[in-house]
N, C-alpha and C positions, 0 to 999 in steps of 0.2 A: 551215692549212686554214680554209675561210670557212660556216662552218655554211649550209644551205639557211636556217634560220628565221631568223635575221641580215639575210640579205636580203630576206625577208618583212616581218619585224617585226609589231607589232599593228597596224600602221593600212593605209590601203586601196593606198596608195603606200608604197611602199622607202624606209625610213631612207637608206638607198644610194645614194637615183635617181642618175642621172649618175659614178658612182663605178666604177672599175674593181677587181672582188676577182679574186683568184688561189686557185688550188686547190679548186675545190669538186668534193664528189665525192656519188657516190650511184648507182644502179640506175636504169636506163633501164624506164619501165614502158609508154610508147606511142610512136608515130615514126609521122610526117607529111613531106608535099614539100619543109616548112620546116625542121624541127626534130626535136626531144623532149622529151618530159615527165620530169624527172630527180626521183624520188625522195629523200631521205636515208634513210640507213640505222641513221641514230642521232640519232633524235628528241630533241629537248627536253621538259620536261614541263608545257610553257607551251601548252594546249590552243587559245589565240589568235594563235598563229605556225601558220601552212603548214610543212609539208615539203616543198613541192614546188615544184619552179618550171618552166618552159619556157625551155626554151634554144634560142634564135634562130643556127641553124647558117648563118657566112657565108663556110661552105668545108667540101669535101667529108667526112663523116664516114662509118664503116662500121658504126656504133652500131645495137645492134638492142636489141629490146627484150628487158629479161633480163640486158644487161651490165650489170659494172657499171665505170663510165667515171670520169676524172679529167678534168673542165676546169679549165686550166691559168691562164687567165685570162679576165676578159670583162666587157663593159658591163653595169651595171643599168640598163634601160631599162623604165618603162613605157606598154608599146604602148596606142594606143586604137584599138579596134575598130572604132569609127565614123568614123574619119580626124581627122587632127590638128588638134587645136583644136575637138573637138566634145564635144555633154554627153554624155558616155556614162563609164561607169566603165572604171577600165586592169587591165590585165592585166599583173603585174611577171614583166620577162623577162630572160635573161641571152645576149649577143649575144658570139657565142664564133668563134673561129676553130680554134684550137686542145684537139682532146680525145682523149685518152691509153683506147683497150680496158683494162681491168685484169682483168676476169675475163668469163669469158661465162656462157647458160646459168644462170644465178643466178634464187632463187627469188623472185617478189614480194615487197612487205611485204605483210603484211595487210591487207585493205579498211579504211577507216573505217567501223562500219555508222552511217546516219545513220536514225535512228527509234528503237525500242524494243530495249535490249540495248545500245545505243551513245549517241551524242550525237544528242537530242533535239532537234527542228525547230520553231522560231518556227511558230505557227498562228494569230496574230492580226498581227503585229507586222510591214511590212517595211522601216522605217526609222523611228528615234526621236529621232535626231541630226545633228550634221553635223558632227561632230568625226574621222569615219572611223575611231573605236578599235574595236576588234573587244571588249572588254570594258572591264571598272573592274577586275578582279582577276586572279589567277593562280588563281583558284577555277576548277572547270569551268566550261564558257561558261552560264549562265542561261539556262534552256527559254524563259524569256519575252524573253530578248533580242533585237533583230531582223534578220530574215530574213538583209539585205543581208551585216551582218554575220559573220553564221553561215555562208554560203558563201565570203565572204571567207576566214575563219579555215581552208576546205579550200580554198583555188584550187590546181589542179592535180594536188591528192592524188586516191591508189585512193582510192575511196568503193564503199559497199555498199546499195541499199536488197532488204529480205527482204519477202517477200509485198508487193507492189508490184500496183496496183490502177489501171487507164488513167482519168483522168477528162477525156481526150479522145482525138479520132480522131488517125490521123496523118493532119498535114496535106501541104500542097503541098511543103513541104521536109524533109519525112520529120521531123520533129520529132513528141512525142508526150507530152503531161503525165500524169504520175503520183502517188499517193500512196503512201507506206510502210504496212506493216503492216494491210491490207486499208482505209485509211482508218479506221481504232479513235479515234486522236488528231485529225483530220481536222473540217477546219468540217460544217457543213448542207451535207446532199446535195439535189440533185434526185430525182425519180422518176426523170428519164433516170440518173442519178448521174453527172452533175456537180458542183460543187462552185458552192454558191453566192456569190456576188460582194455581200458586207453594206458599206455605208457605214463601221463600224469594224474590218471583217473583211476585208483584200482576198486571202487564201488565199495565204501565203508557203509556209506548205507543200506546194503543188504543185508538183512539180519537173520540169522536161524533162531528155528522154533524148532523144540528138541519136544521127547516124547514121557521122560521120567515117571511123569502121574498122569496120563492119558495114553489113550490108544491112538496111533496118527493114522488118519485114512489114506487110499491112496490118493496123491495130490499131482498134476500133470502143471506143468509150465501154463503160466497165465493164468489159472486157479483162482479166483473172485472170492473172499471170504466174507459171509452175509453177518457175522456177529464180531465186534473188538475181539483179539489176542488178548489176552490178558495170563502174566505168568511172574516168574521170578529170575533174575538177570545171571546167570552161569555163565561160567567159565572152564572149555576143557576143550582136547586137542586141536589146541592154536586158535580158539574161536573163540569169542561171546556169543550165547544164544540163551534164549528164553524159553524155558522150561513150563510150559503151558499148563494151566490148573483147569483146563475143561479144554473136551474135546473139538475140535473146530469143525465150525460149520460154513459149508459149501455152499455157496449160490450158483457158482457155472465152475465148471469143470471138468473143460473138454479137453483132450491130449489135443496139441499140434499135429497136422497133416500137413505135408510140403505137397505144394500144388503149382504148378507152371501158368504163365498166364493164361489160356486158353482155361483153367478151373480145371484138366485130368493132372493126373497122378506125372510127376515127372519119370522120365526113364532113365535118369542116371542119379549116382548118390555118392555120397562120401564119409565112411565108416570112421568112427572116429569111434575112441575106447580109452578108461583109464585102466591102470591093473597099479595096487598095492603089492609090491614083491617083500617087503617087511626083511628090512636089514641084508639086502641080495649085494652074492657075492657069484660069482660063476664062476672065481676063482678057486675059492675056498671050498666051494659045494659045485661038484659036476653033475652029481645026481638032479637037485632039484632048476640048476640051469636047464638042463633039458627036459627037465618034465615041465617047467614054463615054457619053453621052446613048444614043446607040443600042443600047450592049452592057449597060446597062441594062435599057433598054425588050424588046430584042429576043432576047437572048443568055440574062440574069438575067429573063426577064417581070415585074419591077419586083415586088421583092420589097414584103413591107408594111412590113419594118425592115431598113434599110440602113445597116451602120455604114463609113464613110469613113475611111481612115487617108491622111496627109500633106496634108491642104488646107493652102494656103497662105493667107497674108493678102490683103489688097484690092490690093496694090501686088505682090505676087509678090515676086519674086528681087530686088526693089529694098528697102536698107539703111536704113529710114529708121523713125520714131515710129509706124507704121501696126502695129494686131497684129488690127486688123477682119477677119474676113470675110464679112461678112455680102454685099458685092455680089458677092464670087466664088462663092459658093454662089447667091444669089440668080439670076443667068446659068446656073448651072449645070441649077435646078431648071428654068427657063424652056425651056433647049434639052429635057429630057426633055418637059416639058409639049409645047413646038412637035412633038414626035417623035412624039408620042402619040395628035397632033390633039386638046390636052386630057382625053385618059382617064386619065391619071395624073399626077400636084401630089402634092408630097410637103411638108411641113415640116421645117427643118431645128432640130434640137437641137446648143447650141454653147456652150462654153466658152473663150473668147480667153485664150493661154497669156501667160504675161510674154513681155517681147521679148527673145528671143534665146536663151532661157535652156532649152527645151525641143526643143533637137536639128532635123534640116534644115539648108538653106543658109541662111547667114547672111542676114537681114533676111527670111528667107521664113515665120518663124514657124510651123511646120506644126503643125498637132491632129488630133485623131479628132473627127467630125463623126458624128451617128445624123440619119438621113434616114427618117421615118415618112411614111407614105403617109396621105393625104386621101383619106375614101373619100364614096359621097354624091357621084363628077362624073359619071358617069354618064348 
């Protein structure tokens, strides 16, 4: 038999990778179009190995969740979520053909609870290293250890967060971050309660809860959850999140109202907005530059802070020394101005990433880009 944690190991990749084990066995705890999430059912007592891994079904299985199953043999494979050869961190999977029912109807293991009562979540810390070890000792994992780590050490396992507190809305993919234990352990809140984003603080404690086998209600910032989370530990575009096995339930869940001390409605605001432009080049494509220019101007009424995710460099999709982008934004800012008839110039905030090394197509260097509005054209 080939223990679950074996193929784990402490580090972020499989001692394994590439290696063909035979007989591993364990309790099927979730089931997808792909696969399963295979539990062990006899843990090590090495808090820095998983239990769990995902098994890559490449032939029919009848596996439901609750068996518990024998695979007979199968690839260590670490899949990358982002496609091959990209910076994203992997997910170690076991690519099976072959898996034996042994029992049905069988009862879970028990959740990990991750917060107070269980193992304690990095709250300053999301990576300190680049060694990929999940720890230095066989001691519990260290509260101050970071982030990345600390979900690594569950990838795939039940996990449990209790009194679980929303510190955002769900957004457009049903995704929805939370804190443990009403936020107690938890950085600086906002008024709104949110969780604020400090220069040594970037809040590893926030943790998403994704929708894969449940339907996610709508959820508003501050959202009181009346029952445990309880789900399976994923990994996909650049996040860890918990893949919820029942629906969650609501105790209060009221949107935020901004209100001025006197308790009415304030009379001034400040529009703030992200937009995915996905691999944007204003260089390369003048067409869809200005049809963002317009969905800007006219769709968004040109918020006052606009954060940009995937701009690409000056030279776009071409492989080369380039990681500027200062003229593809510059064109970009110019078509909203041309759209606006000059009522809105924005200035762009920008950080040039290394070259290559920050995920996109290759040579296309993409960043997140903050676009503040000039005010005073009028």
């Amino acid at each position: 038999m080939t223990p679950i944690s074996q193929i784990q190991g402490i580090t972020h990749r499989s001692p394994l990778e590439g290696k063909t084990v035979e007989k591993v066995s364990g309790v099927v705890t979730a089931v997808d179009g792909e696969g399963f999430y295979l539990q062990s059912l006899n843990p090590d007592e090495d808090e820095r190995t998983s239990e769990a891994v995902y098994v890559d079904l490449k032939a029919f299985s009848n596996a439901k969740r609750g068996d518990i199953v024998l695979v007979q043999n199968g690839l260590v494979k670490e899949w990358n979520p982002a496609g091959l050869g990209e910076n994203s961190l992997t997910i170690t999977t076991l690519v099976a053909k072959d898996v034996t029912v042994l029992s049905q109807n069988q009862p879970l293991p028990e959740p990990v609870v991750i917060g107070k009562g269980g193992r304690l979540i990095p709250n300053t810390v999301i990576e300190n290293d680049v060694k990929g070890y999940v720890g230095q000792s066989k001691e519990p994992l260290d509260p101050q250890e970071d982030g990345m780590d600390f979900f690594e050490s569950l990838e795939c396992m039940l996990v449990q967060i209790n009194d679980a507190k929303a510190v955002s809305t769900r957004n457009g993919y049903n995704e929805v971050s939370v804190v443990a234990d009403g936020g107690e352990d938890a950085g600086i809140f906002s008024e709104e309660g949110v969780l604020i984003l400090r220069e040594n603080d970037p809040n590893p404690e926030r943790t998403m809860i994704d929708d894969s086998f449940v339907m996610m209600p709508e959820i508003h910032v501050g959202a009181v959850f009346a029952e445990p989370l309880v789900g399976v530990v994923d990994y996909d575009y650049g996040n860890y999140r918990i893949q919820l096995l029942k629906k969650p339930v609501l105790s209060q869940n009221a949107p935020f109202v901004a209100a001025s001390a006197t308790g009415t409605e304030q009379d001034w605001h400040l529009a703030v907005a992200t937009y995915n432009l996905e691999n944007f080049s204003s260089l390369q494509d003048l067409e869809k530059s200005r049809k963002i220019a317009a969905e800007i101007v006219e769709v968004m009424s040109a918020p006052d802070i606009l954060v940009l995710q995937e701009i690409m460099d000056d030279d776009g999709s071409l492989d080369s020394q380039q990681v500027s982008a200062e003229r593809n934004l510059a064109s970009l800012i110019e078509d909203i101005s041309d759209l606006s008839k000059g009522a809105v110039l924005y200035q762009a905030l920008n950080i040039d990433p290394a070259r290559n090394l920050d995920g996109g197509l290759a040579g296309g260097n993409i960043r997140t880009v903050i676009l503040a509005r000039k005010f005073g054209i009028l």
